[in-house]
C-alpha positions in Angstrom: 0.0 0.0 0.0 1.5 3.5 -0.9 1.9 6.0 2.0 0.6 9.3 1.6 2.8 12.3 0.8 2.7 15.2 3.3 4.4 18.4 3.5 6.7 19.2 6.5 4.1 21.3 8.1 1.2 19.1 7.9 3.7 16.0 8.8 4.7 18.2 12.0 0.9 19.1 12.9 -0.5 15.4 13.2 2.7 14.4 14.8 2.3 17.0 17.5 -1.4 16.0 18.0 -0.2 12.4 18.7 2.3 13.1 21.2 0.1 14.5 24.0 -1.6 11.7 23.4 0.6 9.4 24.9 1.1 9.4 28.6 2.5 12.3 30.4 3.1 14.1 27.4 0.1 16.2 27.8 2.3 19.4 27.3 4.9 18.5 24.9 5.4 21.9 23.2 7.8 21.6 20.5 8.7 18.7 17.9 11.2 19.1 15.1 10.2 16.9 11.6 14.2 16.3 9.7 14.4 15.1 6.3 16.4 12.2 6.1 18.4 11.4 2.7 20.2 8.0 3.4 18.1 6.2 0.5 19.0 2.9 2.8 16.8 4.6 5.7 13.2 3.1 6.3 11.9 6.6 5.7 12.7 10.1 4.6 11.3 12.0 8.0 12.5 11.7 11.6 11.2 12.8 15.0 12.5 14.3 18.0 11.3 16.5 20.5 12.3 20.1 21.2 10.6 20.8 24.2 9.0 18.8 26.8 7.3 21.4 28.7 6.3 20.0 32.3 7.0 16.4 30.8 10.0 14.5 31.7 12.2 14.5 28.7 13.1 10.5 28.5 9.1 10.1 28.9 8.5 12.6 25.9 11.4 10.6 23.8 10.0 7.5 24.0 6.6 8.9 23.0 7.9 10.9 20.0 9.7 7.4 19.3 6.2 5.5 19.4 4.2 8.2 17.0 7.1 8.4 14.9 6.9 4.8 14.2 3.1 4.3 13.5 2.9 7.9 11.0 5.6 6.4 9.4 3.5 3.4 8.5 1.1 5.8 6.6 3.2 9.0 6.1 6.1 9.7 3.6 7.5 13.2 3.4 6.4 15.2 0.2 10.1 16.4 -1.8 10.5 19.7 -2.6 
């Protein structure tokens, strides 16, 4: 099944409505989407969070880690 191209922005936005999702990451405040270009890589985006807020950082990791890996079952990044 093909995944569906998103831009960076849009990516980012359903990424950082996942995250609070997860527990104790109600107020995760900042994500960063990267482009990765290693054609051997399972997929062209990463994840990584920029700011916790009030949630513990190893906590808001592993959760950025989870929803990373489930958008990336359905979500490429669109190329410029």
């Amino acid at each position: 099944m093909a995944k569906i191209l998103l831009w960076m922005p849009d990516l980012r936005r359903r990424a950082l409505a996942e995250i609070p999702k997860q527990g104790g990451c109600h107020n995760v405040q900042d994500i960063a989407i990267n482009r990765v270009t290693d054609e051997r890589a399972e997929a062209n985006w990463s994840l990584c969070v920029l700011s916790a807020g009030a949630a513990d950082a190893n906590i808001a990791a592993s959760a950025a880690l989870y929803v990373q890996t489930v958008l990336r079952r359905d979500y490429d990044l669109m190329t410029d």
